[in-house]
ROKEGU-319698 format. One record per residue (C-alpha): z, y negated, x; residue number from 1. Coordinates in nm, 3 decimals, always signed. Example, Ala and Ser with C-alpha at 12.3 -4.5 7.8 and 13.67 -1.06 7.14 Angstrom:
BEGIN
+---------+---------+---------+------+
|      c3 |      c2 |      c1 | nugu |
+---------+---------+---------+------+
|  +0.780 |  +0.450 |  +1.230 |    1 |
|  +0.714 |  +0.106 |  +1.367 |    2 |
+---------+---------+---------+------+
END
This chain:
BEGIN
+---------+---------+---------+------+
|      c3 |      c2 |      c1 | nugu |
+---------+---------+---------+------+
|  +0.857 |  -3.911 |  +2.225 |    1 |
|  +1.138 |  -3.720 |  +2.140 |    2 |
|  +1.422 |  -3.662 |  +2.405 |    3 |
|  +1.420 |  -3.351 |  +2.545 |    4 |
|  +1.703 |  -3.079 |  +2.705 |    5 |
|  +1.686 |  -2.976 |  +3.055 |    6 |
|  +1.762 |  -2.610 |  +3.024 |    7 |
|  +1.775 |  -2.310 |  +3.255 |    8 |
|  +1.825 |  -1.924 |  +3.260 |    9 |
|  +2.100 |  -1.724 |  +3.467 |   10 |
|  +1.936 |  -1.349 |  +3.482 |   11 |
|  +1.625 |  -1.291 |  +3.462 |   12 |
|  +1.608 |  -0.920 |  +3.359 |   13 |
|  +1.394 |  -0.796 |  +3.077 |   14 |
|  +1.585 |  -1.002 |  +2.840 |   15 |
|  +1.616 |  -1.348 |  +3.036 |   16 |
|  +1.262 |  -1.306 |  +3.115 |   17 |
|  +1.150 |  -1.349 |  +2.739 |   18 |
|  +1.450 |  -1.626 |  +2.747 |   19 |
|  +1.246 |  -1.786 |  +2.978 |   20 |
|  +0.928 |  -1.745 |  +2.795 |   21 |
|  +1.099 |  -1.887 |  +2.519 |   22 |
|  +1.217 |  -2.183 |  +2.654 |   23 |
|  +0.869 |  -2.274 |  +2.810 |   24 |
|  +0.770 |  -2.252 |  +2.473 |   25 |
|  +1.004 |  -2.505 |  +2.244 |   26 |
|  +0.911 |  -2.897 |  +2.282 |   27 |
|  +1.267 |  -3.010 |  +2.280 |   28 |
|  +1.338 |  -2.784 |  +2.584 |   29 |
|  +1.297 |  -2.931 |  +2.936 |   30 |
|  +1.217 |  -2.576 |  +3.067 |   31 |
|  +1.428 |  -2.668 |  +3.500 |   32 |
|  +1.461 |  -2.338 |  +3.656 |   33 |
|  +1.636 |  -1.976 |  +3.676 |   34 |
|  +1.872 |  -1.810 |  +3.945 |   35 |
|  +1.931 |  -1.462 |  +3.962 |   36 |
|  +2.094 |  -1.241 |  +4.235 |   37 |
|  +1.719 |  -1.054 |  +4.273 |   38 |
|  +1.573 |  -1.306 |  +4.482 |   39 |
|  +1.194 |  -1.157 |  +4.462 |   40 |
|  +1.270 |  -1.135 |  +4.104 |   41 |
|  +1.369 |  -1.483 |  +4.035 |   42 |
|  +1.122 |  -1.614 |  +4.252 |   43 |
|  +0.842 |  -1.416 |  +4.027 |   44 |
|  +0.941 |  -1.559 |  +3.706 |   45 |
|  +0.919 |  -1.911 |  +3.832 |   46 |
|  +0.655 |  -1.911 |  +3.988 |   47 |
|  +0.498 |  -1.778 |  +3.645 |   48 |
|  +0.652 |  -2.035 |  +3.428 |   49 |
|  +0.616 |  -2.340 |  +3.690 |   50 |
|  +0.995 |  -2.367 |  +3.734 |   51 |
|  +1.183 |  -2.350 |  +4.041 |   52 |
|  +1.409 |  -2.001 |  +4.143 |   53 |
|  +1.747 |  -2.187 |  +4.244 |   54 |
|  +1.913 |  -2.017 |  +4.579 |   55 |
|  +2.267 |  -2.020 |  +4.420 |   56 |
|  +2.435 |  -2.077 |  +4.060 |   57 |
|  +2.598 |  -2.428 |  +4.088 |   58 |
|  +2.245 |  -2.602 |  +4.218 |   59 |
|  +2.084 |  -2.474 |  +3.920 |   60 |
|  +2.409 |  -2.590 |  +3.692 |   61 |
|  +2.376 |  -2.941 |  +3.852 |   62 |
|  +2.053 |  -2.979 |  +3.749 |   63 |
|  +2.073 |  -2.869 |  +3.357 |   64 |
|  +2.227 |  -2.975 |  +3.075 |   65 |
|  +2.205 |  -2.640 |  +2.893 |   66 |
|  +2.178 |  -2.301 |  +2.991 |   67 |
|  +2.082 |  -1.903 |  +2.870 |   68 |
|  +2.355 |  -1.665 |  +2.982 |   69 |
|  +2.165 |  -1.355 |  +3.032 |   70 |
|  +2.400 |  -1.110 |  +3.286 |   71 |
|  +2.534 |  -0.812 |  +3.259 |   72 |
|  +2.827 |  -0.788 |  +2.999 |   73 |
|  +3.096 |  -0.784 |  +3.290 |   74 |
|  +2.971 |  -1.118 |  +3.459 |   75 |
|  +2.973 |  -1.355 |  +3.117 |   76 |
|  +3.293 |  -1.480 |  +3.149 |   77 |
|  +3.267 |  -1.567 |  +3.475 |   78 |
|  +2.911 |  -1.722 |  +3.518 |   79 |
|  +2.987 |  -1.885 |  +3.156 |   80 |
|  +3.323 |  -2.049 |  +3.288 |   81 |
|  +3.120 |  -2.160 |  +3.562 |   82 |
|  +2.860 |  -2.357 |  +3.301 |   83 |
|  +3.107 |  -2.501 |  +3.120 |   84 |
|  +3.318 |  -2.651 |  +3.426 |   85 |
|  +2.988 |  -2.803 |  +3.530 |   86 |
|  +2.984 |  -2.990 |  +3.177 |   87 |
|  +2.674 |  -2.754 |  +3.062 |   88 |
|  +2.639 |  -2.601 |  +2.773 |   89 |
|  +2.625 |  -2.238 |  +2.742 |   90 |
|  +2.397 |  -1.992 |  +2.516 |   91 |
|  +2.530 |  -1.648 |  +2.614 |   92 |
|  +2.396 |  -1.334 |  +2.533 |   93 |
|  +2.601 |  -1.113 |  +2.306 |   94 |
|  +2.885 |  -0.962 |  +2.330 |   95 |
|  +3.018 |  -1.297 |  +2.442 |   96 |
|  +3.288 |  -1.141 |  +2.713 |   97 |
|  +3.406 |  -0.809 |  +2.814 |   98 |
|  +3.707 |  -0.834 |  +2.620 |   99 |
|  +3.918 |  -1.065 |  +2.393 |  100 |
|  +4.117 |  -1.248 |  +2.602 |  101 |
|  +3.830 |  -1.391 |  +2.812 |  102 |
|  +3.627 |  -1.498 |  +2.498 |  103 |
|  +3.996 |  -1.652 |  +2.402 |  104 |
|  +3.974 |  -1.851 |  +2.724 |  105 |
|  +3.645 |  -1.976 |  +2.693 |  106 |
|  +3.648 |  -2.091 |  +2.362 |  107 |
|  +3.974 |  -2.249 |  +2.491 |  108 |
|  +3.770 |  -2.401 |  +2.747 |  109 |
|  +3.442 |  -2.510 |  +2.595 |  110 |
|  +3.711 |  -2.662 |  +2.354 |  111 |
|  +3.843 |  -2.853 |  +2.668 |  112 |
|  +3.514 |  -2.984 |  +2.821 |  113 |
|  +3.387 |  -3.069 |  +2.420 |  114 |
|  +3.069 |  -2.812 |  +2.482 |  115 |
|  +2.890 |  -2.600 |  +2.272 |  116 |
|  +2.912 |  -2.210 |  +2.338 |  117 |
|  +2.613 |  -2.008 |  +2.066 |  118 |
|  +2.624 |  -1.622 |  +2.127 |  119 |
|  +2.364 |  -1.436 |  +2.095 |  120 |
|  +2.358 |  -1.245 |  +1.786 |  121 |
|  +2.009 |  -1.216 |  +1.717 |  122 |
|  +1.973 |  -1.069 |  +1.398 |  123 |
|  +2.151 |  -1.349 |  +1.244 |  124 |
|  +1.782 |  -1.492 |  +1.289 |  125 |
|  +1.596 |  -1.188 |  +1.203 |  126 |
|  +1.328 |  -1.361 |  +0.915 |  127 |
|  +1.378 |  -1.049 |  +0.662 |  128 |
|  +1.815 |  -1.194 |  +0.624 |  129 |
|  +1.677 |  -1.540 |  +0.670 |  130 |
|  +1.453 |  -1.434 |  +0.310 |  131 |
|  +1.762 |  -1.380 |  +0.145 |  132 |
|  +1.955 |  -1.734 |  +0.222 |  133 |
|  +1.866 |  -1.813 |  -0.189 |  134 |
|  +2.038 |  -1.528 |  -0.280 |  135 |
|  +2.426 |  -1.532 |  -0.321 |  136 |
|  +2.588 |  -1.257 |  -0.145 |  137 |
|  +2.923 |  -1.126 |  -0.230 |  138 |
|  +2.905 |  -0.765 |  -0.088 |  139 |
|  +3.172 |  -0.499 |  -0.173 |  140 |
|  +3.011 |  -0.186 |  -0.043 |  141 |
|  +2.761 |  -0.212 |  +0.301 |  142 |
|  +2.571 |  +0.044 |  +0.444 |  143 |
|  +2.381 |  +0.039 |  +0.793 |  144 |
|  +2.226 |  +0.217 |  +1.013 |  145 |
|  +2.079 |  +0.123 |  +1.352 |  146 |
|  +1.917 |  +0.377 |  +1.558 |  147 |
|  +1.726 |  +0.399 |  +1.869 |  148 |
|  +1.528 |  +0.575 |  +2.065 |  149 |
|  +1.701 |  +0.678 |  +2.403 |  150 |
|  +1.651 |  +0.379 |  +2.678 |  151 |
|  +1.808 |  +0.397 |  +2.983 |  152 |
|  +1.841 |  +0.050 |  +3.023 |  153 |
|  +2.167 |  -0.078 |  +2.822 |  154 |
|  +2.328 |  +0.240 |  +2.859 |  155 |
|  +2.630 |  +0.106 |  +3.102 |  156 |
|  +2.816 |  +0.017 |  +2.742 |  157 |
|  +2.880 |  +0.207 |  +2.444 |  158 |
|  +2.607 |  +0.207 |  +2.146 |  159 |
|  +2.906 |  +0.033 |  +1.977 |  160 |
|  +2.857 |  -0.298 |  +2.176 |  161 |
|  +2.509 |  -0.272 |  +2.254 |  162 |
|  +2.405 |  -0.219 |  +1.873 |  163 |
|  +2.664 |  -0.156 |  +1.622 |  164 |
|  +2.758 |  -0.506 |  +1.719 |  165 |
|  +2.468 |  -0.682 |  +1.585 |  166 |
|  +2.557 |  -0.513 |  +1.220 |  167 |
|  +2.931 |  -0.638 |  +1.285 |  168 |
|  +2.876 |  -0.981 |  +1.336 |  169 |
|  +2.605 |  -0.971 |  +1.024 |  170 |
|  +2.890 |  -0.776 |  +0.788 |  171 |
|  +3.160 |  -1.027 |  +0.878 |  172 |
|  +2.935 |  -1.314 |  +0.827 |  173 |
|  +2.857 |  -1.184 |  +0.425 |  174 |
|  +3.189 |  -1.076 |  +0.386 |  175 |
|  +3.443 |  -1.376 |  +0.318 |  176 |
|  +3.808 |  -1.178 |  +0.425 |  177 |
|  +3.989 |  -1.043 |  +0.688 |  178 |
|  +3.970 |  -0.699 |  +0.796 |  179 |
|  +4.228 |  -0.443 |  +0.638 |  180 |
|  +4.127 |  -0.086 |  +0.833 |  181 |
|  +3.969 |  +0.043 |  +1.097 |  182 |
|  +3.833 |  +0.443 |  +1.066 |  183 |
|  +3.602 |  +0.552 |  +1.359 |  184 |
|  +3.413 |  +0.833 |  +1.506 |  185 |
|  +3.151 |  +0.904 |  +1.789 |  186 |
|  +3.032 |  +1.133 |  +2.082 |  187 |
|  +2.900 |  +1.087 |  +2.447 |  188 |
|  +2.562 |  +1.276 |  +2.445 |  189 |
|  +2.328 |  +1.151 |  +2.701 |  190 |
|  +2.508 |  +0.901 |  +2.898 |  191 |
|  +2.899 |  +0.863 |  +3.029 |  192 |
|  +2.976 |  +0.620 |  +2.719 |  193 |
|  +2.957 |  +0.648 |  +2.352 |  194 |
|  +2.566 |  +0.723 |  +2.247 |  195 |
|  +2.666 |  +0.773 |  +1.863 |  196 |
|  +2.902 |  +0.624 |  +1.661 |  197 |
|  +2.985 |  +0.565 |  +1.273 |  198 |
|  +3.274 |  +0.370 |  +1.135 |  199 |
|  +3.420 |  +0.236 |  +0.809 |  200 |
|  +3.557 |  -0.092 |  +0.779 |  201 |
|  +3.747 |  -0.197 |  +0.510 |  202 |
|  +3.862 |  -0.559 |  +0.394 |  203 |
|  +4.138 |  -0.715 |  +0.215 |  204 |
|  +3.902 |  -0.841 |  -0.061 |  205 |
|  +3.812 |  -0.443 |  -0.133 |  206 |
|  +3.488 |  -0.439 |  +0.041 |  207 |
|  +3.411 |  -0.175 |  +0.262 |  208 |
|  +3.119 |  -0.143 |  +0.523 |  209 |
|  +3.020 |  +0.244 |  +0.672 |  210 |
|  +2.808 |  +0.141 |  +1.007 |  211 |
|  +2.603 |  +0.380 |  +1.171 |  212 |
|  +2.449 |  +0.322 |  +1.540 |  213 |
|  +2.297 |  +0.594 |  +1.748 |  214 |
|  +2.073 |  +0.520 |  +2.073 |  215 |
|  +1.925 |  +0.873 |  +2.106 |  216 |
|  +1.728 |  +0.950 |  +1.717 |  217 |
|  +1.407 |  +1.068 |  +1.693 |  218 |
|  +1.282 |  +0.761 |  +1.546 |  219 |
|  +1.349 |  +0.367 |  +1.514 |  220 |
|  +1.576 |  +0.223 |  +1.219 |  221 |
|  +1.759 |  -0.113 |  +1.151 |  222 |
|  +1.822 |  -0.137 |  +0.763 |  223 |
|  +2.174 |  -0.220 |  +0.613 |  224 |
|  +2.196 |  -0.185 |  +0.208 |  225 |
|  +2.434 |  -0.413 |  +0.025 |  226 |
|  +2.605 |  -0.366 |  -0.306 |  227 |
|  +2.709 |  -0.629 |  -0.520 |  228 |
|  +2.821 |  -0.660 |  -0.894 |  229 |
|  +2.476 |  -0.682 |  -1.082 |  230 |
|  +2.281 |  -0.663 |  -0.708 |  231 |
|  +2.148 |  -0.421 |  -0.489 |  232 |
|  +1.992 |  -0.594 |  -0.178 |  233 |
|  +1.812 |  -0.401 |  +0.111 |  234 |
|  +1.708 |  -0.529 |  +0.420 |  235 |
|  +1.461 |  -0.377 |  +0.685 |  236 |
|  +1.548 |  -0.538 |  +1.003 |  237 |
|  +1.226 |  -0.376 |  +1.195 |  238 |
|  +0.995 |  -0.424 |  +0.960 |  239 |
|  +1.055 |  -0.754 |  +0.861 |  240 |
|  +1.162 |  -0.777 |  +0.476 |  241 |
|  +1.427 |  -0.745 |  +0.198 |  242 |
|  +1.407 |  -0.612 |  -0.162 |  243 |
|  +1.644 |  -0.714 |  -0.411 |  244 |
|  +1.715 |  -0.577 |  -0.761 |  245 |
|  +1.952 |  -0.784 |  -0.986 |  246 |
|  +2.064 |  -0.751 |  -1.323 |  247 |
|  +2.036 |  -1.035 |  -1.569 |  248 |
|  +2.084 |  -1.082 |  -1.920 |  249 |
|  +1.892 |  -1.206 |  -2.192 |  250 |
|  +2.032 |  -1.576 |  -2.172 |  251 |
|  +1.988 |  -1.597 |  -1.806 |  252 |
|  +1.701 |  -1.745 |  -1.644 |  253 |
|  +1.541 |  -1.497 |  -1.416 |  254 |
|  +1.347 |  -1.601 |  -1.043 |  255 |
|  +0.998 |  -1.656 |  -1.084 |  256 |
|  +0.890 |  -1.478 |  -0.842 |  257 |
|  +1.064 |  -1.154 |  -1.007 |  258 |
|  +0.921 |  -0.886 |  -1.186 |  259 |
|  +1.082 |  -0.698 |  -1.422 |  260 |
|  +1.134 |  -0.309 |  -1.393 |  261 |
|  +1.346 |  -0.223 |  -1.713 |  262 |
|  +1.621 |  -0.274 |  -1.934 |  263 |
|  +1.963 |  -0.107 |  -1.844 |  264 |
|  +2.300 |  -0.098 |  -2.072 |  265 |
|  +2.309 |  -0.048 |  -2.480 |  266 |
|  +2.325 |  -0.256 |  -2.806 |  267 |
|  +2.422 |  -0.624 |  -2.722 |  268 |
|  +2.548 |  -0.537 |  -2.377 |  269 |
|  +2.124 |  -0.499 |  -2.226 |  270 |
|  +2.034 |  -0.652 |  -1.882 |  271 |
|  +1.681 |  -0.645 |  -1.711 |  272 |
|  +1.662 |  -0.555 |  -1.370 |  273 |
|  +1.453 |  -0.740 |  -1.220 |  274 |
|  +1.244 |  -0.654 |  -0.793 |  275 |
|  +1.205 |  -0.947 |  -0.618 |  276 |
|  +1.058 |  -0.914 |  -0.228 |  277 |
|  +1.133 |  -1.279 |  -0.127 |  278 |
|  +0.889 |  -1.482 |  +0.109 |  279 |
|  +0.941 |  -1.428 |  +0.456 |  280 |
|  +0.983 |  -1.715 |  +0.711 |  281 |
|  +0.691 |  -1.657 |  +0.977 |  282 |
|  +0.906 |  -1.671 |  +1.279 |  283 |
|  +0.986 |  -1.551 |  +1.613 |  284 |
|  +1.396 |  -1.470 |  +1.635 |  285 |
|  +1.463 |  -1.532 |  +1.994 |  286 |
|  +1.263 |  -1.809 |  +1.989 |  287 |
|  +1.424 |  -2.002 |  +1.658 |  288 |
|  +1.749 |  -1.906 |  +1.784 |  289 |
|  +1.763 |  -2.065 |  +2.116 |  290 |
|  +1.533 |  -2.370 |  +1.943 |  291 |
|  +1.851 |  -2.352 |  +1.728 |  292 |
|  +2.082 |  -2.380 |  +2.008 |  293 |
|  +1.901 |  -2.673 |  +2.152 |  294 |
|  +1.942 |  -2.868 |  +1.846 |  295 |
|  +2.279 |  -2.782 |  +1.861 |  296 |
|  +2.314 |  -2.978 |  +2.189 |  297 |
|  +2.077 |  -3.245 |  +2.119 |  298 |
|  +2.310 |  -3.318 |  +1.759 |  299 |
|  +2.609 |  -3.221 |  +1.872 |  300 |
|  +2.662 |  -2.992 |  +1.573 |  301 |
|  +2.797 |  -2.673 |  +1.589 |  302 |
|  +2.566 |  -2.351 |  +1.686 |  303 |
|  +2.474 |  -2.096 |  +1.425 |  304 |
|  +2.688 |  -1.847 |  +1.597 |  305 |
|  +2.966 |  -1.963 |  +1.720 |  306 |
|  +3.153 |  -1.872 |  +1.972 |  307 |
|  +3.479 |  -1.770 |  +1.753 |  308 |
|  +3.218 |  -1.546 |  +1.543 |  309 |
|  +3.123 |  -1.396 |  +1.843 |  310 |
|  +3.521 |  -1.311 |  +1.930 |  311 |
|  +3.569 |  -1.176 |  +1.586 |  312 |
|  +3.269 |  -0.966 |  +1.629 |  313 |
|  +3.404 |  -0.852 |  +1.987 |  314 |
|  +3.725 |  -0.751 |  +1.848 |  315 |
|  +3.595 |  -0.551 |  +1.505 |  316 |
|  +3.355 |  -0.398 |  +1.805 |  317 |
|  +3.657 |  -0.293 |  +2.032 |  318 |
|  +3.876 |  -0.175 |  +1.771 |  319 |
|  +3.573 |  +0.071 |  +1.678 |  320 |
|  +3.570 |  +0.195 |  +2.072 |  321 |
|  +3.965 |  +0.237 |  +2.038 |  322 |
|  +3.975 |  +0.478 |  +1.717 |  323 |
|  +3.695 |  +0.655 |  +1.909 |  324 |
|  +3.874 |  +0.739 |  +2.218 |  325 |
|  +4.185 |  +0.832 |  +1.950 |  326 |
|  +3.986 |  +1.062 |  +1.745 |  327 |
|  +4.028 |  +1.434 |  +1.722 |  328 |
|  +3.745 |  +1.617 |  +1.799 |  329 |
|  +3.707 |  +1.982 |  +1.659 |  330 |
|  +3.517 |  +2.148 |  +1.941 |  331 |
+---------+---------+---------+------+
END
């Protein structure tokens, strides 16, 4: 039998609830216990999974090897810091600290102890991007747009870090060079913080990414499109799947799986473009992602998302926020 991780969750909100469902779920997971400052609460989820609700933090730490970060934004540094000290490793929800400095010092510190920090960028798991891990990407013009339907839950940070930052992280991950400029706009609506925002990024390669996140549309939408010489890739990050359309010529083998739509171009110069809708991995993205994590531990291999991709993405994130409060608004 195979070894397995003792693991627990700190918060057990909505979110470290379903961490906790999770992590009942994955055989390499020794699913120990949860703490969270609700008492009632943290006694209720244990006694649903079979696991026991901890009285304080460092009990439950003593007793794991690995552990879900799940607090509010303000208390990751902290309750992270704590893990790490305790020689457990650390999943922690995204964004991975309140500001730079403190993701500086834990990666500084997981560094220290040799322990693995994954953040939680979920949509890095999300099976309609995992479709397109054939396909090479070498974006020079992005386009997303993430929109929500007004939650009060969340809303004690901006839309920028609740969910422009999943489309950050994904952008810097396809696009191989630093980042050149920072243009940004956006408007408090319904809550005290930023509800809308759109911003252009642009890198030192030449590509350039226009983001769009709003938490209070009509209507539900995740979808980024990505331009690429002789590619045009869309991905629907709600429903599931990606379309691509590629251009190939004559002498080049085309996928299988591809069906041709057309010839575009004259005389010798013709390409086919060719649809492909690539197969779909029939997975759950919370749950591969903290199965990933686990592996991670059990290996000794670096996480998926690291904990320097989830500074970058903090950064990019709170440079957006910055040009916002510095913008000039016309009313």
């Amino acid at each position: 039998m195979s070894r397995k991780t003792k693991v627990g969750v700190i918060g057990v909100g909505h979110l470290g609830n379903l961490h906790a469902k999770m992590y009942d779920m994955i055989p390499a997971a020794d699913f120990i216990g949860i703490y969270d400052i609700d008492n009632d609460r943290a006694q209720e989820v244990a006694n649903r999974f079979g696991v026991k609700a901890y009285p304080d933090i460092e009990a439950l730490l003593h007793d794991i090897e690995a552990v879900s970060v799940v607090t509010p934004t303000s208390n990751h540094f902290e309750t992270a810091s704590l893990a790490l000290n305790h020689g457990v490793h650390v999943f922690i929800e995204k964004p991975i600290t309140a500001d730079v400095q403190s993701a500086g010092e834990l990666i500084t510190l997981a560094r220290g102890k040799n322990q693995i920090v994954q953040v939680g960028h979920i949509e890095r798991f999300n099976p309609a991007l995992m479709s397109l891990k054939s396909i090479g990407l070498n974006p020079m013009f992005i386009e997303s747009h993430r929109l929500s339907q007004f939650n009060p839950r969340g809303t004690d940070v901006a839309v920028v870090l609740d969910l422009m930052i999943h489309d950050i992280d994904i952008i810097l991950s396809f696009v191989n060079s630093p980042v050149k400029q920072i243009d940004a706009n956006g408007v408090a609506i319904v809550s005290d913080s930023i509800d809308i925002a759109n911003t252009r990024i642009q890198f030192d390669n030449g590509a350039v990414a226009n983001i769009t996140a709003s938490r209070i549309s009509q209507k539900k939408m995740r979808k980024m499109r990505v331009f690429q010489p002789n590619a045009y890739i869309t991905i629907d990050f709600l429903d599931g799947f990606a379309e691509v359309f590629r251009l190939f010529t004559d002498d080049t083998a085309t996928p299988e799986s591809g069906m041709v739509l057309g010839e575009i171009g004259v005389g010798e110069q013709k390409k086919k473009i060719v649809y492909e809708r690539p197969d779909v991995p029939d997975i759950n993205a919370l749950e591969y992602e903290l199965a990933e994590f686990i592996a991670a531990v059990q290996k000794g291999t670096s996480p998926l998302v690291t904990a320097i991709e989830g500074k970058k993405a903090l950064e990019v994130a709170l440079e957006v926020m910055e040009k916002i409060k510095g913008q000039t608004v016309p009313w």
